[in-house]
CHARMM internal coordinates of N, CA and C (Angstrom, degrees):
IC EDIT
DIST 1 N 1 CA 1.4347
DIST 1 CA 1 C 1.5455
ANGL 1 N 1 CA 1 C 109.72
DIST 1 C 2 N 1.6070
ANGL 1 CA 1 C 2 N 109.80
DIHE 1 N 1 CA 1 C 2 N -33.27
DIST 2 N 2 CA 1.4555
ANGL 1 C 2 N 2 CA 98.01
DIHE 1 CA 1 C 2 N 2 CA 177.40
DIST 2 CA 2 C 1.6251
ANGL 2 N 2 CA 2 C 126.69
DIHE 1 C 2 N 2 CA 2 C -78.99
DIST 2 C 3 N 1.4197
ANGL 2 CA 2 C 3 N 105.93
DIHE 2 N 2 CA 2 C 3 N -13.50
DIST 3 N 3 CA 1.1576
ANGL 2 C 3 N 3 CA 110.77
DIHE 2 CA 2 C 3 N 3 CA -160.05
DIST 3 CA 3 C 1.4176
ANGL 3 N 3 CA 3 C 88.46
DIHE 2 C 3 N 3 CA 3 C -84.48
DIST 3 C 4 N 1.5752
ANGL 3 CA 3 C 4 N 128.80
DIHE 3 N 3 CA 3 C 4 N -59.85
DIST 4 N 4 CA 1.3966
ANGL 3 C 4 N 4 CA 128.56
DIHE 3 CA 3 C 4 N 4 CA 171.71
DIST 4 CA 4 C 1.4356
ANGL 4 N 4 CA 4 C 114.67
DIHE 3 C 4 N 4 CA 4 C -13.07
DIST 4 C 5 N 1.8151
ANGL 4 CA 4 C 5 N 106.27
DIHE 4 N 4 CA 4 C 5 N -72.19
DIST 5 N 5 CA 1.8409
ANGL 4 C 5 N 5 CA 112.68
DIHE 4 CA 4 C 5 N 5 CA 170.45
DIST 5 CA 5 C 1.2804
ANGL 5 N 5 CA 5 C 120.43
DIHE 4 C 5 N 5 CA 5 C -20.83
DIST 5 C 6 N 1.6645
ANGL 5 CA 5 C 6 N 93.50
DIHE 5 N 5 CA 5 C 6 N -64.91
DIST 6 N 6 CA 1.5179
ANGL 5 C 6 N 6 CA 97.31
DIHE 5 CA 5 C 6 N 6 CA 178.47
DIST 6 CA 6 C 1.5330
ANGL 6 N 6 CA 6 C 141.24
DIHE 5 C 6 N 6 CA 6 C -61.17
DIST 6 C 7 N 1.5329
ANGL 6 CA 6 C 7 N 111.56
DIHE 6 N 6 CA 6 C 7 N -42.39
DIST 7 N 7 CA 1.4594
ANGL 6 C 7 N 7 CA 118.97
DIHE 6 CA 6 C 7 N 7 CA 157.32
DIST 7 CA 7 C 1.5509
ANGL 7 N 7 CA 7 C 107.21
DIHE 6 C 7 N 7 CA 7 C -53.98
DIST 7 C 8 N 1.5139
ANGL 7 CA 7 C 8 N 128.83
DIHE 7 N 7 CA 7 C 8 N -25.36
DIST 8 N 8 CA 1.2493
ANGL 7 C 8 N 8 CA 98.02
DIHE 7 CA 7 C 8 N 8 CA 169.19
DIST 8 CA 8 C 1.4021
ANGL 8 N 8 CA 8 C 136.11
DIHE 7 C 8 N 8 CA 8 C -82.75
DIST 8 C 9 N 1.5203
ANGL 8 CA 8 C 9 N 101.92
DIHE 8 N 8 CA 8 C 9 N -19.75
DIST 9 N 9 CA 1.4980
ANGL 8 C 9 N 9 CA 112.55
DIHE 8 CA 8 C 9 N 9 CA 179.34
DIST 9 CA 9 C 1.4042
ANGL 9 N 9 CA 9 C 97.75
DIHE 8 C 9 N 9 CA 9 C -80.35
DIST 9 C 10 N 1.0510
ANGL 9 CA 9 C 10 N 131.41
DIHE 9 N 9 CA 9 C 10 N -7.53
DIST 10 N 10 CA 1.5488
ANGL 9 C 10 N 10 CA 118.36
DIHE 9 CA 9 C 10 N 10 CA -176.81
DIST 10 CA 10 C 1.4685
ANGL 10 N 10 CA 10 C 130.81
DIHE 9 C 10 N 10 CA 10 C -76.17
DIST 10 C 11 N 2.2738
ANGL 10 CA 10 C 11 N 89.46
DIHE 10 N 10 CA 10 C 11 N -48.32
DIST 11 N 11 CA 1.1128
ANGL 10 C 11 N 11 CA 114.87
DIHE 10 CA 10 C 11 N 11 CA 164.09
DIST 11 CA 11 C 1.4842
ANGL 11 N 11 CA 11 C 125.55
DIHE 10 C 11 N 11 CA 11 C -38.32
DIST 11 C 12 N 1.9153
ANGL 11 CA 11 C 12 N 102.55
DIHE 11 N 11 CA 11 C 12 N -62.13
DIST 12 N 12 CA 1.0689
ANGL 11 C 12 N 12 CA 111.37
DIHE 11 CA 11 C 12 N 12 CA 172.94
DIST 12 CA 12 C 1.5458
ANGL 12 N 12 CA 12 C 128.68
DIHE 11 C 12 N 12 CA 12 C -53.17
DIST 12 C 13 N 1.4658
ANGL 12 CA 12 C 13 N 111.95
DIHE 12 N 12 CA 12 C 13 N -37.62
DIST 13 N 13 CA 1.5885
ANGL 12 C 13 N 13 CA 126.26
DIHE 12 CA 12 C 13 N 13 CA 169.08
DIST 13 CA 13 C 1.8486
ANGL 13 N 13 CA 13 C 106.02
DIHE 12 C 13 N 13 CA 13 C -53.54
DIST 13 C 14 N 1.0132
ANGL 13 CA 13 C 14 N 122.15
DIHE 13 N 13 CA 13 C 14 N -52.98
DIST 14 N 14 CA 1.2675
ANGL 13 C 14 N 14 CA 119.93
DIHE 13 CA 13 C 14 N 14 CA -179.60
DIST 14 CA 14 C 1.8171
ANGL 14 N 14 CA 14 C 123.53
DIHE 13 C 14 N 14 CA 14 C -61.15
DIST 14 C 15 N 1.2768
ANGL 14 CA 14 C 15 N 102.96
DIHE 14 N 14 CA 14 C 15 N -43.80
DIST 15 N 15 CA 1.4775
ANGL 14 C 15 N 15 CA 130.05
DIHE 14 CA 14 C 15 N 15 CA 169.54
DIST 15 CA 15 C 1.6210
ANGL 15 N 15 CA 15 C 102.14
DIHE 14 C 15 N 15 CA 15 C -34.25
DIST 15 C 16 N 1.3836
ANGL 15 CA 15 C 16 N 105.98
DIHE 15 N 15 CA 15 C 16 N -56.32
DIST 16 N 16 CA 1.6694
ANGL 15 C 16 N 16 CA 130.83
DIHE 15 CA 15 C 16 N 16 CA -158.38
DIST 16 CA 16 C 1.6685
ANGL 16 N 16 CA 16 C 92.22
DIHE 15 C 16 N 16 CA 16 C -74.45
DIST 16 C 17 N 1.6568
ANGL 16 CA 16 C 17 N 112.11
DIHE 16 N 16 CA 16 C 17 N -57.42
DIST 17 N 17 CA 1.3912
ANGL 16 C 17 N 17 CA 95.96
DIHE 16 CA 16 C 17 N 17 CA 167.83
DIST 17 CA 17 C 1.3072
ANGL 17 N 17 CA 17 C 144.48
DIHE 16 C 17 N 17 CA 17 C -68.90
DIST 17 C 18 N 1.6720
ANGL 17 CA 17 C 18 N 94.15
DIHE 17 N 17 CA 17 C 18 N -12.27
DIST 18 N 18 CA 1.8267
ANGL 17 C 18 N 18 CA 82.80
DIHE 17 CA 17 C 18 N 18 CA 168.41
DIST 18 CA 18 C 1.3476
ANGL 18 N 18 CA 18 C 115.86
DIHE 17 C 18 N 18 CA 18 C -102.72
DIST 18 C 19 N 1.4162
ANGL 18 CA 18 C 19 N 120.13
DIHE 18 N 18 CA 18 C 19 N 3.88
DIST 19 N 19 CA 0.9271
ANGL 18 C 19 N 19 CA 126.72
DIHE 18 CA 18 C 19 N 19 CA -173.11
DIST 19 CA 19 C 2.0833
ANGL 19 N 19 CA 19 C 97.03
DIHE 18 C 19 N 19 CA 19 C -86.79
DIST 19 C 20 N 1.2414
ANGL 19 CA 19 C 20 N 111.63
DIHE 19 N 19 CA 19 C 20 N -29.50
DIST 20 N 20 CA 1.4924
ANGL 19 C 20 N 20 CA 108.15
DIHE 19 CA 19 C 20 N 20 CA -171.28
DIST 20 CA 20 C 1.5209
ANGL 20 N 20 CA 20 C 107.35
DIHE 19 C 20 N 20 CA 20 C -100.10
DIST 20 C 21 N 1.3061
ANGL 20 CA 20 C 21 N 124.23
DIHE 20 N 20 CA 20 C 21 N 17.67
DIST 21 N 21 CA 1.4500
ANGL 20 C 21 N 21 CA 147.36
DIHE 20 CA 20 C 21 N 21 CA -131.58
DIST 21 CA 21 C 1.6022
ANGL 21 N 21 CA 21 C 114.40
DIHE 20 C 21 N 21 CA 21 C -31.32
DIST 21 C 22 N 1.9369
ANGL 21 CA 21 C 22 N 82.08
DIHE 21 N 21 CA 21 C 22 N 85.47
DIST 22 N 22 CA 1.7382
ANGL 21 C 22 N 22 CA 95.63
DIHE 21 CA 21 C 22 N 22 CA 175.48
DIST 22 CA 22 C 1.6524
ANGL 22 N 22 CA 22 C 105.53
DIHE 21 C 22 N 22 CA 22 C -125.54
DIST 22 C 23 N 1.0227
ANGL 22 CA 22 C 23 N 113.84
DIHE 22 N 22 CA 22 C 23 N 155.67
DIST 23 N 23 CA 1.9350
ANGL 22 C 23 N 23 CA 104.30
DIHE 22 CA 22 C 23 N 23 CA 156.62
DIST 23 CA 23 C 1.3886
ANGL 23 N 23 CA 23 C 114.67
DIHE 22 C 23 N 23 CA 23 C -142.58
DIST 23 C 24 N 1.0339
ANGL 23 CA 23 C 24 N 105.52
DIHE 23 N 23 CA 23 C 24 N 96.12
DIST 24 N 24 CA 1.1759
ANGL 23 C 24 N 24 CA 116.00
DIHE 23 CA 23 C 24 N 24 CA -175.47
DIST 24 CA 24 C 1.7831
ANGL 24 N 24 CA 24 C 100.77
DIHE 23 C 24 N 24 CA 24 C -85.27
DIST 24 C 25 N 1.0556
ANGL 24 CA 24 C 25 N 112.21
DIHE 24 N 24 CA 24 C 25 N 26.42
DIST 25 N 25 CA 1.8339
ANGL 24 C 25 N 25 CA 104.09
DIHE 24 CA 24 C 25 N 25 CA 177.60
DIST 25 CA 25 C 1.5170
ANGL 25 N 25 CA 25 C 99.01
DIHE 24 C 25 N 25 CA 25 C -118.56
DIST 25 C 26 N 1.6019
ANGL 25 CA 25 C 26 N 122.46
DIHE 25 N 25 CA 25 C 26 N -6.05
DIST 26 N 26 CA 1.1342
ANGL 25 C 26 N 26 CA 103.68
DIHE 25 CA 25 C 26 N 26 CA -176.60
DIST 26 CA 26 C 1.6508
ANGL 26 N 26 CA 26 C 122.84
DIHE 25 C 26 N 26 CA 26 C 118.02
DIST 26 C 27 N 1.2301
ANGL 26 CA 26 C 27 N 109.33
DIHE 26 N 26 CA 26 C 27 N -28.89
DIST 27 N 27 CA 1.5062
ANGL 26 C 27 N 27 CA 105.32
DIHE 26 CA 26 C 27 N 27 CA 176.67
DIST 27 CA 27 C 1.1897
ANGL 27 N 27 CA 27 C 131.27
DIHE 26 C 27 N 27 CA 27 C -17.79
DIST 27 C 28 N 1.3279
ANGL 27 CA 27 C 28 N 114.96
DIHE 27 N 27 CA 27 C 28 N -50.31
DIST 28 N 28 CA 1.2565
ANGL 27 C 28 N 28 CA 120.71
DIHE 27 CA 27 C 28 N 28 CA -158.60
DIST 28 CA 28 C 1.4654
ANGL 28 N 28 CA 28 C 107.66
DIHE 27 C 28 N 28 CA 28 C -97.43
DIST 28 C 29 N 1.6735
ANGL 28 CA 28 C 29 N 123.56
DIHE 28 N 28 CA 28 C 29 N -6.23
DIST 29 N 29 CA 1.1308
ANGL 28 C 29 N 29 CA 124.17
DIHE 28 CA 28 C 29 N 29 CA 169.15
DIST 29 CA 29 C 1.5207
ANGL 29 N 29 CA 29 C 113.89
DIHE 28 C 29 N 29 CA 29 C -77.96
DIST 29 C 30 N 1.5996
ANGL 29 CA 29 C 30 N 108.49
DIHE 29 N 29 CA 29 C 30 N -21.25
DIST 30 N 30 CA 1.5679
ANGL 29 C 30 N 30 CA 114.43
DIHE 29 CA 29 C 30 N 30 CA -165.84
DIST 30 CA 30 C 1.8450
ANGL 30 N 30 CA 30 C 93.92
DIHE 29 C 30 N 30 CA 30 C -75.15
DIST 30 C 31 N 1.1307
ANGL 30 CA 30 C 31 N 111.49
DIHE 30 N 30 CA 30 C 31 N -45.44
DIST 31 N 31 CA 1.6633
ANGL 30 C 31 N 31 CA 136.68
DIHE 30 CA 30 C 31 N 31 CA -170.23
DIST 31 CA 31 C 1.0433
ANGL 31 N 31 CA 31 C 105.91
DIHE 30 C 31 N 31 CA 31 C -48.64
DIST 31 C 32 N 2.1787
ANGL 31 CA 31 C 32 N 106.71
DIHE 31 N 31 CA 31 C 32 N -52.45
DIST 32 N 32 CA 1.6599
ANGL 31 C 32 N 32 CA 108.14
DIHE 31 CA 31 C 32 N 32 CA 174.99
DIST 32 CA 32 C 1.9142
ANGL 32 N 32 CA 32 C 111.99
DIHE 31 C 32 N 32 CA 32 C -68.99
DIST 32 C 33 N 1.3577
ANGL 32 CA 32 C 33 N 99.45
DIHE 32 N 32 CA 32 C 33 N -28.01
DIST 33 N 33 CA 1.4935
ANGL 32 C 33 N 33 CA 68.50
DIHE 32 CA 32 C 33 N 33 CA 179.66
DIST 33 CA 33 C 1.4223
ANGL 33 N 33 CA 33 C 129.68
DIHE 32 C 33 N 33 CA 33 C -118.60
DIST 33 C 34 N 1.4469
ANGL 33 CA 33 C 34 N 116.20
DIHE 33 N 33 CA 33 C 34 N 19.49
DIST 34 N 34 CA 1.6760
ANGL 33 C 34 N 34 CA 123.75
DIHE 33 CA 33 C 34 N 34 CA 169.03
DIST 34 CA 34 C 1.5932
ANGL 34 N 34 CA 34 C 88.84
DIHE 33 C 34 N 34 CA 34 C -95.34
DIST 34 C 35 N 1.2439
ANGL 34 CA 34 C 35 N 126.38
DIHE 34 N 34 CA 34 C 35 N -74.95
DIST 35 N 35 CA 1.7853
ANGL 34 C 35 N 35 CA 132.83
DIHE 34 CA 34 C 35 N 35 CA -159.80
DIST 35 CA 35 C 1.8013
ANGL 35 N 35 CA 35 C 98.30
DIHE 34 C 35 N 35 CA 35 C -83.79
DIST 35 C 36 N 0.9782
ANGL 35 CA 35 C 36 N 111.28
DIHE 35 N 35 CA 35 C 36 N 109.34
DIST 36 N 36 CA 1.3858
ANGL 35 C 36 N 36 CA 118.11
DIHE 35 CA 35 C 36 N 36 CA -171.96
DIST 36 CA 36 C 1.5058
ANGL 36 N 36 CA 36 C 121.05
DIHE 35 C 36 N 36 CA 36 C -94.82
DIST 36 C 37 N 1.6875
ANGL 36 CA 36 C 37 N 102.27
DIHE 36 N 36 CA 36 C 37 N -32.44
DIST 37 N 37 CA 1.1912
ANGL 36 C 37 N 37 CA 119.56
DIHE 36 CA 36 C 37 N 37 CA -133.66
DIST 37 CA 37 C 1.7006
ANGL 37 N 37 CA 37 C 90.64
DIHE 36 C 37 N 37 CA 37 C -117.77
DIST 37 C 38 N 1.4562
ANGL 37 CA 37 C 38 N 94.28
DIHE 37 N 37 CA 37 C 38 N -15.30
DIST 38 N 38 CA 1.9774
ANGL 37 C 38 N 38 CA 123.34
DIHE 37 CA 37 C 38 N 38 CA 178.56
DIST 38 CA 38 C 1.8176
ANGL 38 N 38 CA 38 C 94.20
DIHE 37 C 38 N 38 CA 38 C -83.76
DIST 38 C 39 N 1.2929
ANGL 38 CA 38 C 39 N 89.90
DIHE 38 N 38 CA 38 C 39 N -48.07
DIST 39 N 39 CA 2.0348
ANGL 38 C 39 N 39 CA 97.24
DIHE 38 CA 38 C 39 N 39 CA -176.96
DIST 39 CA 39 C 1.3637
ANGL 39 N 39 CA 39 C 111.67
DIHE 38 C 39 N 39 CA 39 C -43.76
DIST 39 C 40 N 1.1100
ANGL 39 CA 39 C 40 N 108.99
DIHE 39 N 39 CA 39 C 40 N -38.88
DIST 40 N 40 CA 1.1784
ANGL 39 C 40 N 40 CA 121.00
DIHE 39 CA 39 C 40 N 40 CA -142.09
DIST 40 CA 40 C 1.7898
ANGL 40 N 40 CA 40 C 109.58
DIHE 39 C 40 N 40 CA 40 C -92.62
DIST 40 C 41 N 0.5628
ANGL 40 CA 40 C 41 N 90.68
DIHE 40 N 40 CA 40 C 41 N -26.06
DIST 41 N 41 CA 2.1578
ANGL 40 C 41 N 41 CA 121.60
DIHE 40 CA 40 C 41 N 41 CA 165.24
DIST 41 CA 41 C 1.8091
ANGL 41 N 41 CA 41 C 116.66
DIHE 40 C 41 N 41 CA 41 C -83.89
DIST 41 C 42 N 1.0884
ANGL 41 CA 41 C 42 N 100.37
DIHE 41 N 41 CA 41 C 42 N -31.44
DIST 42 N 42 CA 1.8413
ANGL 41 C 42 N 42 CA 101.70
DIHE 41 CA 41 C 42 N 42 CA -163.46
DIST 42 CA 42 C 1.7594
ANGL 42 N 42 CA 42 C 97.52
DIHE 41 C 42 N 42 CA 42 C -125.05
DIST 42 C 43 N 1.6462
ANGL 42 CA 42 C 43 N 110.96
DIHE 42 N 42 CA 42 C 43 N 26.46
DIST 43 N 43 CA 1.7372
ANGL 42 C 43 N 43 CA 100.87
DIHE 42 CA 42 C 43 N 43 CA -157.85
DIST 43 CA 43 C 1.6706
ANGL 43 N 43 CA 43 C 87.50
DIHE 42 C 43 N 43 CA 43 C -84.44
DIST 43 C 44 N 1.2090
ANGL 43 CA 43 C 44 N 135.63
DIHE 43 N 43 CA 43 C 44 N -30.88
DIST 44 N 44 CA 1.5291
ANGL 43 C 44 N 44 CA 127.98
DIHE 43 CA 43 C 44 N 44 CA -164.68
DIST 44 CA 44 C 1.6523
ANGL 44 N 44 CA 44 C 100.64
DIHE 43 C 44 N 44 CA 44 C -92.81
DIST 44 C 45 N 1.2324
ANGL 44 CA 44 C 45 N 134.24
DIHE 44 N 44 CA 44 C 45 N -12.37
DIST 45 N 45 CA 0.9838
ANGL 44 C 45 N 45 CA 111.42
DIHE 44 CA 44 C 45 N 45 CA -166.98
DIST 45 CA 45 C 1.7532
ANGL 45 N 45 CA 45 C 97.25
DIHE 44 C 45 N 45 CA 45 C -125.07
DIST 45 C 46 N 1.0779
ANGL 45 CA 45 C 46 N 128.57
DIHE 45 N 45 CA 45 C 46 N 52.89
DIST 46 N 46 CA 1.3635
ANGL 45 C 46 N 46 CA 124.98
DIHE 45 CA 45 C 46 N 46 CA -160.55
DIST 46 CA 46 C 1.2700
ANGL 46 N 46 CA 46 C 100.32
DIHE 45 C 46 N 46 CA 46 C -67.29
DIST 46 C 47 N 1.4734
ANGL 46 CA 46 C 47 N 112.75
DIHE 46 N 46 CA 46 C 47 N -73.56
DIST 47 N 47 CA 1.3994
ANGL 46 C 47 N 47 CA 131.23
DIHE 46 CA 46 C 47 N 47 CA 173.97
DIST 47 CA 47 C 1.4080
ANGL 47 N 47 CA 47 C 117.52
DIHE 46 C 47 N 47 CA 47 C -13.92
DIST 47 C 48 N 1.2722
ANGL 47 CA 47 C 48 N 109.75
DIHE 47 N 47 CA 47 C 48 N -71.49
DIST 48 N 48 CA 1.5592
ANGL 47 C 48 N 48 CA 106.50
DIHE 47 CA 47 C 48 N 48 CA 154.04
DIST 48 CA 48 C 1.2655
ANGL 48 N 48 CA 48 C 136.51
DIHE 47 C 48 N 48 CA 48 C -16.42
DIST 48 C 49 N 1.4581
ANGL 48 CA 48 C 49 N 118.92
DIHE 48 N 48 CA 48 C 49 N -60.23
DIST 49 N 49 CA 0.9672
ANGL 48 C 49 N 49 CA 129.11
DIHE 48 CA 48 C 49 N 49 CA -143.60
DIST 49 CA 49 C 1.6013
ANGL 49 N 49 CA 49 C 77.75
DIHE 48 C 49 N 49 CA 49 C -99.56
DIST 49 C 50 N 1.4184
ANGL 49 CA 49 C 50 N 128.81
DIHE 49 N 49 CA 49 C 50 N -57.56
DIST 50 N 50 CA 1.6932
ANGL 49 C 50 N 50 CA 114.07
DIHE 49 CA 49 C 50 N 50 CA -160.68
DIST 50 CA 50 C 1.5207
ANGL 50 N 50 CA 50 C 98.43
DIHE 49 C 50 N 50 CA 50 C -61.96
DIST 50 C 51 N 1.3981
ANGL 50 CA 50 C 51 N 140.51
DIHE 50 N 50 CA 50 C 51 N -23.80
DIST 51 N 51 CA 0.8791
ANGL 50 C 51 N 51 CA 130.82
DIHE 50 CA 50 C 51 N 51 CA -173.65
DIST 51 CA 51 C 1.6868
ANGL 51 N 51 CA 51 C 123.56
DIHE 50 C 51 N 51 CA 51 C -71.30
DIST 51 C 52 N 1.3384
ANGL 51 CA 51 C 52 N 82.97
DIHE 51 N 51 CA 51 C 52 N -20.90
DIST 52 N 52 CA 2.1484
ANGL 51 C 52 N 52 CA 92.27
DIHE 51 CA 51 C 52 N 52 CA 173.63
DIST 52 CA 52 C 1.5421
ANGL 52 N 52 CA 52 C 121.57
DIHE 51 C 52 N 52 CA 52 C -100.30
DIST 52 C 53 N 1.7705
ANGL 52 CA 52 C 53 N 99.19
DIHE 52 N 52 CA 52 C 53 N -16.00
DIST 53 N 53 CA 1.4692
ANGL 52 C 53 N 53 CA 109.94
DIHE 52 CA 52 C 53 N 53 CA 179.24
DIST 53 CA 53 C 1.4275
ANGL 53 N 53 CA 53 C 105.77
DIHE 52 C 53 N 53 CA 53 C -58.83
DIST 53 C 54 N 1.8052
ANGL 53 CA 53 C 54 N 97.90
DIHE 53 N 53 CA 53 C 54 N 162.12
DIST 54 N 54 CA 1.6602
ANGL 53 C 54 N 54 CA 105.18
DIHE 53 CA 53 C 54 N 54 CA 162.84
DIST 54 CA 54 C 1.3170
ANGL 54 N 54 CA 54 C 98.57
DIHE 53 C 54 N 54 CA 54 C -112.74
DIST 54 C 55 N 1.2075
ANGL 54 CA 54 C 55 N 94.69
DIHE 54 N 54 CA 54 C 55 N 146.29
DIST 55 N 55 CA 1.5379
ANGL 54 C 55 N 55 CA 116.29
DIHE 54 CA 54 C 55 N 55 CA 163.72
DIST 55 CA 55 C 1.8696
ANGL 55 N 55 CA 55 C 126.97
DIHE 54 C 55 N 55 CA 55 C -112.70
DIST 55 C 56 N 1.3496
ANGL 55 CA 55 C 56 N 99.29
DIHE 55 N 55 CA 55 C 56 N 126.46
DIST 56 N 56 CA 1.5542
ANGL 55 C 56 N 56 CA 96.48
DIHE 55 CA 55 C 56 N 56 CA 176.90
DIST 56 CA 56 C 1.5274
ANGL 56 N 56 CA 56 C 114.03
DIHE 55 C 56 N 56 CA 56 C -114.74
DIST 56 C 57 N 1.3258
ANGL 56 CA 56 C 57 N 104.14
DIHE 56 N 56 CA 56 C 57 N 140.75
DIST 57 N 57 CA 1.2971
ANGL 56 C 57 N 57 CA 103.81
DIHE 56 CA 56 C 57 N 57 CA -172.30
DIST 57 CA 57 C 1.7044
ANGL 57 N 57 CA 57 C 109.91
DIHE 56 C 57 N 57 CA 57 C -135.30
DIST 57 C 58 N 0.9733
ANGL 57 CA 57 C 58 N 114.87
DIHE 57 N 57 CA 57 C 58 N 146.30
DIST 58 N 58 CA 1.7097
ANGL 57 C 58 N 58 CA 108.55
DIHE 57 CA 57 C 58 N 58 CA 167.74
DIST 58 CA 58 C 1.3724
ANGL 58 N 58 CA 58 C 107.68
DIHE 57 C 58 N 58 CA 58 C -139.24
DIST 58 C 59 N 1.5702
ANGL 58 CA 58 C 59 N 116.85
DIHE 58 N 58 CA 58 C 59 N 155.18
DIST 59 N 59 CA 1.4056
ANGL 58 C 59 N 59 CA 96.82
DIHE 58 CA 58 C 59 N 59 CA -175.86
DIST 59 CA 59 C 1.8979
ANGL 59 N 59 CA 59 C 83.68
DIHE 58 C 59 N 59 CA 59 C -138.31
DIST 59 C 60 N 1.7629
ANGL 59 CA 59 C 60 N 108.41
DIHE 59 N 59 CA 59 C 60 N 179.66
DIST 60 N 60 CA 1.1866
ANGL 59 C 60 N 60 CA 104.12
DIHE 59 CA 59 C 60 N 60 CA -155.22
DIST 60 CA 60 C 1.6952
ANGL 60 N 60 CA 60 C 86.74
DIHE 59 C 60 N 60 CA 60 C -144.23
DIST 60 C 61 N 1.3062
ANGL 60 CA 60 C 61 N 113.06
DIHE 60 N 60 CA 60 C 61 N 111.14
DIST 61 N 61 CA 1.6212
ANGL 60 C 61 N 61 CA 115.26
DIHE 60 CA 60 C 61 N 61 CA 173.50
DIST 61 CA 61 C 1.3110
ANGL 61 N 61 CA 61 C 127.09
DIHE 60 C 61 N 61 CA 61 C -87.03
DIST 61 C 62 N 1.1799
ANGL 61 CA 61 C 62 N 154.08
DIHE 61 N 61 CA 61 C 62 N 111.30
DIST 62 N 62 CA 1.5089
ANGL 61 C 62 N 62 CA 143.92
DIHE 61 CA 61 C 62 N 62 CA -177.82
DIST 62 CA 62 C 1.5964
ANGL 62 N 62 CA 62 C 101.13
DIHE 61 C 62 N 62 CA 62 C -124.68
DIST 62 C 63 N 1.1528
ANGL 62 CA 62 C 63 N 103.11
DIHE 62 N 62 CA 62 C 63 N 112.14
DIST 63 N 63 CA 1.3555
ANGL 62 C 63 N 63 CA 121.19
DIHE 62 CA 62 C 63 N 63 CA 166.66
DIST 63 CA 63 C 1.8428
ANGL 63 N 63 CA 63 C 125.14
DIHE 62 C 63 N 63 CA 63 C -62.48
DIST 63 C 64 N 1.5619
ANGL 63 CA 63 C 64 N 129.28
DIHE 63 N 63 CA 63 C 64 N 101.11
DIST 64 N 64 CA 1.3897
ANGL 63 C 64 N 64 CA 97.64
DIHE 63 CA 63 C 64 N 64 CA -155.81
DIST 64 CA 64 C 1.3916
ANGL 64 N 64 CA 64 C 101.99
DIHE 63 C 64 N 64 CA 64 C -126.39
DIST 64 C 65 N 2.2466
ANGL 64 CA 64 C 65 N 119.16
DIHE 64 N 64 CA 64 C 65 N 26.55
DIST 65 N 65 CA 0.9427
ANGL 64 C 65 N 65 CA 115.96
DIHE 64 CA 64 C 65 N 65 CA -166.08
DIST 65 CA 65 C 1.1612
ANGL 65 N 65 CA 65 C 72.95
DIHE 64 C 65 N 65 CA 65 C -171.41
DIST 65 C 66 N 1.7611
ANGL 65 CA 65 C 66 N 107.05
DIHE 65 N 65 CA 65 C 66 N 141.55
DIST 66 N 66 CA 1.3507
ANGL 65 C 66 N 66 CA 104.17
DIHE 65 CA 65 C 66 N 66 CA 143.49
DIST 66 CA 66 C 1.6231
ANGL 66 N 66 CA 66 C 104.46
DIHE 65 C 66 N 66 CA 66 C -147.42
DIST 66 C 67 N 1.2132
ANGL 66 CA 66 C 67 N 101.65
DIHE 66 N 66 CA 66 C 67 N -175.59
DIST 67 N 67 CA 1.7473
ANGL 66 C 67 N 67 CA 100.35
DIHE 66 CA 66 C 67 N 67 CA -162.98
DIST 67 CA 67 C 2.4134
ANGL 67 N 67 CA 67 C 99.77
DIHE 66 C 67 N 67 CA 67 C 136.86
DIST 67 C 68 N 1.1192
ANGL 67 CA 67 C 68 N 101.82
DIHE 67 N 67 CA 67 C 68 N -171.21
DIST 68 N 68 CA 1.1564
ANGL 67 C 68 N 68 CA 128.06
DIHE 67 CA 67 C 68 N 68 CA -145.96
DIST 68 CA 68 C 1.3631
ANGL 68 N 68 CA 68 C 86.55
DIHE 67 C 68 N 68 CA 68 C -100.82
DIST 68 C 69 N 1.4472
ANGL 68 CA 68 C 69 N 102.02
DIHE 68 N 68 CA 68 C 69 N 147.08
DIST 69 N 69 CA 1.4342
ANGL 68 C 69 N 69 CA 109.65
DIHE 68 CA 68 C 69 N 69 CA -155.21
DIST 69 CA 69 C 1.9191
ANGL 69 N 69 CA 69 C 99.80
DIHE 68 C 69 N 69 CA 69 C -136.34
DIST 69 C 70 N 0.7758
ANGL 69 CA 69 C 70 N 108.01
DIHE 69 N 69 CA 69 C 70 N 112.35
DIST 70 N 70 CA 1.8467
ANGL 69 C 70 N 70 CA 118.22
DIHE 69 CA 69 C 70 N 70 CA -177.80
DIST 70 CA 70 C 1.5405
ANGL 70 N 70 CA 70 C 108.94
DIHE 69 C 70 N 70 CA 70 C -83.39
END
COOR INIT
IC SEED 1 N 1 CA 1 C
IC BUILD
C-alpha cells in the first residue's frame, strides 16, 4: 500500500516537472555523463526533450521497525 502511495506521488511529481520543464534532480546531468555521444545531439534542446520523455520508476518499501515516532 505504501509503495502504491508513493509511485503515485512520484508520478504526479514528475508530471509537474515536465510539465513546467525544469529538473532540478539532475537528469540531464546523469544523460551528460553515461550517454555522451546522445548529449551531444539533444544538448540545446534538453527541456524539450525531458518534457516529452517517459519515465519509469518503481520504488521498493521494507518496513524494518515499527513503534512510536518522536
Amino acid at each position: 500500500m505504501i509503495e502504491n502511495k508513493s509511485n503515485k506521488q512520484l508520478a504526479t511529481l514528475f508530471k509537474k516537472l515536465q510539465r513546467h520543464q525544469v529538473d532540478p534532480i539532475g537528469l540531464g546531468l546523469y544523460v551528460r555523463a553515461y550517454h555522451c555521444n546522445k548529449w551531444k545531439a539533444i544538448n540545446k534542446s534538453w527541456t524539450d526533450i525531458f518534457a516529452k520523455s517517459s519515465i519509469r520508476f518503481t520504488s521498493h518499501v521494507e518496513i524494518k521497525k515499527i513503534g512510536v515516532v518522536k
